[in-house]
C-alpha positions in Angstrom: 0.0 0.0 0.0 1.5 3.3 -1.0 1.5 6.0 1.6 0.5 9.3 1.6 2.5 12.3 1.8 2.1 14.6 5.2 0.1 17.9 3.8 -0.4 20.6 5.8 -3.7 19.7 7.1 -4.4 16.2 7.9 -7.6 16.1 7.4 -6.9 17.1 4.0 -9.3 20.5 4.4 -7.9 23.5 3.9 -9.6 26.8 4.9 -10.7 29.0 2.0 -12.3 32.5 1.1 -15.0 33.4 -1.0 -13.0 32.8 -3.9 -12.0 29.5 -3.5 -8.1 30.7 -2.9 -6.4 29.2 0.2 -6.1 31.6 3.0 -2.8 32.6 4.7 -2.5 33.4 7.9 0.7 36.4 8.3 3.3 35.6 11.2 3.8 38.5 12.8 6.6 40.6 12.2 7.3 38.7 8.2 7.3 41.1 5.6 4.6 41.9 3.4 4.7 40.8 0.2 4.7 44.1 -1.5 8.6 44.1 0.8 9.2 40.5 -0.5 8.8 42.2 -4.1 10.4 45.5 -3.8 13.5 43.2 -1.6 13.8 40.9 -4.3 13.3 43.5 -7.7 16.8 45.4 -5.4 18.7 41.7 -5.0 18.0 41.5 -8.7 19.5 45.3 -9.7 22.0 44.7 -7.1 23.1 41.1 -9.1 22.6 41.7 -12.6 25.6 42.1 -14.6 25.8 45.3 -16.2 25.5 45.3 -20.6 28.7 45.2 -21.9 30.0 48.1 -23.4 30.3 47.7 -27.5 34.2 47.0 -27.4 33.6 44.4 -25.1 31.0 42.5 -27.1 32.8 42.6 -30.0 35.6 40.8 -28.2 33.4 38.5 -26.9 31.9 37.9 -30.3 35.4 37.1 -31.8 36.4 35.0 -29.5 33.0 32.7 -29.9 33.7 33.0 -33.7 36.8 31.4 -33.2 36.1 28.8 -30.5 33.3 27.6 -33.2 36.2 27.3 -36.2 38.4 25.4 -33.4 36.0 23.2 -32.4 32.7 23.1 -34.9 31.8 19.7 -33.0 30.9 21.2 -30.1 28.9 24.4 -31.7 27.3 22.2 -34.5 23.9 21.1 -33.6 22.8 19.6 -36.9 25.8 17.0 -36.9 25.0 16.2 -33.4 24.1 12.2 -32.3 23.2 10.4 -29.2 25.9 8.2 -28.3 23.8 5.2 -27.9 20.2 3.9 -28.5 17.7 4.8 -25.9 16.3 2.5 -24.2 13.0 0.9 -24.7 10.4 2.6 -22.7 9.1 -0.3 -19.8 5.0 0.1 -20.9 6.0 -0.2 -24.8 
């Protein structure tokens, strides 16, 4: 017999508003989730790389030009095999 996994209620209600949506229940003191938004939109300006200036790119663009006429196997996608047959699939 297969068990069940633990939910969160184990009765397997959950309590519910008008809508239908789950209700939440705030712990007090967590931050609202307009500060889980504006915290996470200033980890993601705060990490994000900045563009590369044109000079770099085009440095970066030659040296991918030339990794790809030193080694076309690895860029080439069309020439590309699996290394063995897949197995049969267990139902088939």
């Amino acid at each position: 017999m297969r068990r069940r996994r633990a939910g969160r209620c184990p009765n397997g209600s959950q309590a519910t508003d008008e809508n239908g949506q789950p209700i939440t229940f705030a712990t007090p003191g967590a931050p609202t989730l307009e500060e889980r938004r504006r915290y996470a939109l200033a980890v993601q300006r705060a990490t994000t790389p900045a563009a590369l200036t044109p000079e770099r790119q085009a440095e970066v663009d030659a040296i991918h030009r030339r990794n790809r006429e030193l080694f076309p196997h690895l860029y080439n996608a069309d020439d590309y095999r699996p290394r063995r047959k897949p197995l049969p699939h267990p139902r088939s």
